[in-house]
C-alpha positions in Angstrom: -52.2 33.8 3.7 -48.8 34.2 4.5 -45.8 32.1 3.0 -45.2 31.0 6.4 -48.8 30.1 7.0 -48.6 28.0 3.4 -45.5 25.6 4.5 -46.6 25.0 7.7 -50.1 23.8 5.8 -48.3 21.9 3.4 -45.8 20.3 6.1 -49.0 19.5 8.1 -50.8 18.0 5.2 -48.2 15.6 4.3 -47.7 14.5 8.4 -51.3 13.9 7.9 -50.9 12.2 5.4 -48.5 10.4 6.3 -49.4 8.7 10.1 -52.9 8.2 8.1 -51.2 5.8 5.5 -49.1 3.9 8.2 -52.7 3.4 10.9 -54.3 2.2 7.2 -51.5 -0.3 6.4 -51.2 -1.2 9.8 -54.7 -2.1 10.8 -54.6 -3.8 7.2 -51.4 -5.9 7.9 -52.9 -6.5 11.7 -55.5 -8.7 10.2 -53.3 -11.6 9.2 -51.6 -12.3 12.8 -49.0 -14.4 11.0 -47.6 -11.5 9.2 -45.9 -10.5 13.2 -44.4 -13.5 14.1 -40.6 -12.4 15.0 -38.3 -13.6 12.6 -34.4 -13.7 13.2 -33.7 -11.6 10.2 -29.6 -11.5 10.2 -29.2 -7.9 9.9 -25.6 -6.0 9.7 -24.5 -2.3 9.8 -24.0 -0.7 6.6 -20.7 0.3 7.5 -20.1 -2.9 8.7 -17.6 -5.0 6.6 -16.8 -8.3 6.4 -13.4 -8.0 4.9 -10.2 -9.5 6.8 -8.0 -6.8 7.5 -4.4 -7.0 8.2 -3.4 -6.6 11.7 -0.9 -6.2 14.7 -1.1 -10.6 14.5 -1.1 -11.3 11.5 1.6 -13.5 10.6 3.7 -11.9 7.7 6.0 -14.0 5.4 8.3 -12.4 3.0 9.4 -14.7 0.5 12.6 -13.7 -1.5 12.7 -16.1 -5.0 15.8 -15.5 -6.8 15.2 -16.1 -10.4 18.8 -16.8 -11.6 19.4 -19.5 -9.1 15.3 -20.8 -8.8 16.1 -20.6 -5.0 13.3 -19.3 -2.6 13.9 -18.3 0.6 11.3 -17.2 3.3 11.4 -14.8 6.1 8.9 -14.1 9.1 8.4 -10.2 9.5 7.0 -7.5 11.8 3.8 -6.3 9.9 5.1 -2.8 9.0 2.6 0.0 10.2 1.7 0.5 6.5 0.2 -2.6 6.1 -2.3 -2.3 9.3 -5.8 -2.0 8.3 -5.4 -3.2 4.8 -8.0 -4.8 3.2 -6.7 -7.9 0.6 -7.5 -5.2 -2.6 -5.8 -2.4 -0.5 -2.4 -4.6 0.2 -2.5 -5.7 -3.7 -2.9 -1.7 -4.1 0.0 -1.4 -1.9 2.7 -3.6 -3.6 1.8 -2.3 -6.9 2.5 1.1 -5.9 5.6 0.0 -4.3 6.7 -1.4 -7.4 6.7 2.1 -8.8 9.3 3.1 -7.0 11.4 0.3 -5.0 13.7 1.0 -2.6 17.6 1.1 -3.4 18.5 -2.2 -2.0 15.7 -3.8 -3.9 16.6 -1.9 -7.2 20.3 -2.9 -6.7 19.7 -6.7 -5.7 17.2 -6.7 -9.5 13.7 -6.4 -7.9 11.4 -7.4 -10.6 8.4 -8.6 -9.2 6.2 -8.0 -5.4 2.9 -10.2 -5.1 0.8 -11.1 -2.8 0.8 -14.8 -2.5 -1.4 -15.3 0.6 -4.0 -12.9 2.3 -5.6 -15.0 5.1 -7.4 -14.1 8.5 -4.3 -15.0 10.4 -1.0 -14.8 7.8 -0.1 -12.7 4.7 2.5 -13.9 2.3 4.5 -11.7 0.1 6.7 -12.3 -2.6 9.6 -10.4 -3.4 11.2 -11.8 -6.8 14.8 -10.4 -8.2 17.1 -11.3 -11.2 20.4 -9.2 -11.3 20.6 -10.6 -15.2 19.5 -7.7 -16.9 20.8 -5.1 -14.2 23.0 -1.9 -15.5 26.2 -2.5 -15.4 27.7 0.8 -14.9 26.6 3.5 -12.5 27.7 7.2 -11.5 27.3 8.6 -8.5 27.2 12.6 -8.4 26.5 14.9 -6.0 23.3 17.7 -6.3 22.2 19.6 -4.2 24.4 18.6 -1.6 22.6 14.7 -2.0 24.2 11.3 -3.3 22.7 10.8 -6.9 22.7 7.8 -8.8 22.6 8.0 -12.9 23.2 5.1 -15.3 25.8 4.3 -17.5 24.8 6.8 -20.1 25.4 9.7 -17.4 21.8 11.0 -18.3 19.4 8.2 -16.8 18.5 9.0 -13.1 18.2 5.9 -11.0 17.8 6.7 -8.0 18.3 9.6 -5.0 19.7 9.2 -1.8 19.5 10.7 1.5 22.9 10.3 1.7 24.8 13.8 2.1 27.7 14.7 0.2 29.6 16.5 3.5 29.4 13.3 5.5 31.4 11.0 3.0 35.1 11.0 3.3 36.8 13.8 1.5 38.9 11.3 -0.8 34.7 9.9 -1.5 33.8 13.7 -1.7 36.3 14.3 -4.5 35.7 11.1 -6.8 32.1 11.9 -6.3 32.4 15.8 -7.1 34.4 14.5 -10.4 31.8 11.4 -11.4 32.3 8.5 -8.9 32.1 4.9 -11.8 30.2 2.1 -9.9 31.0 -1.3 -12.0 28.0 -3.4 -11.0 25.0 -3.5 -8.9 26.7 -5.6 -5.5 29.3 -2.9 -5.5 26.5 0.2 -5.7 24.7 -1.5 -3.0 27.8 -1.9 -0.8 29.1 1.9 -1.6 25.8 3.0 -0.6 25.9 0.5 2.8 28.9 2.1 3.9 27.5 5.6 4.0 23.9 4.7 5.0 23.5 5.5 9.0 
């Protein structure tokens, strides 16, 4: 006998086999009539997911609490496209990562904290919180590659990098920053980097 001829008797066997078990367990389970009544089983997909979701109308809040002052203040926002389709573990996901690396303004204005403080079918909270307290207070701006970098006071610490191109600042800017341009404190960084942000 062939190998061929040996699968196709072991694939018949177990169909055999098989449609035999199911007429046995059906003719056995047909003998108790009660055992077919239709029952409203609630059934769901498996990649069905009950998980709110952010989306396009979801109300976003951004609260802003400054610690120094113990003021709050909150904002309604656009939900920003990276937020669609985030689950509530997802968007905690999201703000953590974000913390990693902050954006300039919120390194500048003493970003310390970003929580989620609400994650509801119809609004998401966020909280933002800042203390400019223990901020540096010295920066220098230099240029490499052609880019705005930002060091700390010890010249060595890299804070930040812009997108901010040397050739598009003034040349009296150019020159300080070609030399070391000294920021004295945060407000002032923010607004040097305001004027030259398009």
């Amino acid at each position: 006998m062939s190998r061929y001829n040996r699968i196709c008797l072991v694939v018949s066997a177990m169909m055999m086999l098989f449609f035999v078990s199911y007429i046995i367990s059906f003719n056995i389970a047909s003998d108790n009539e009660d055992d077919f009544l239709i029952r409203d089983v609630p059934t769901e997909a498996v990649d069905a997911s009950n998980d709110i979701i952010v989306s396009n109308i979801t109300k976003l809040t951004l609260e802003t609490y400054d610690m120094d002052s113990n003021t709050v203040k909150e904002q309604l926002c656009t939900v920003p496209i990276e937020y669609l389709g985030l689950n509530r573990a997802r968007m905690i996901e999201t703000l953590q990562d974000y913390m990693l690396n902050p954006s300039l303004s919120d390194k500048t204005h003493g970003l310390i904290a970003c929580e989620l403080v609400e994650f509801t079918k119809d609004s998401v909270t966020i909280r933002k919180t800042y203390s400019t307290k223990n901020l540096p207070q010295k920066y220098y701006i230099v240029a490499e590659k052609g880019m705005l970098v930002i060091y700390l006071e010890n010249r060595r610490t890299l804070y930040d990098k812009t997108e901010i191109e040397l050739q598009r600042l003034p040349l009296s800017v150019q020159e300080e920053v070609i030399k070391g341009l000294e920021i004295d404190s945060a407000d002032e960084l923010y607004d040097f980097l305001e004027t030259f942000t398009s």
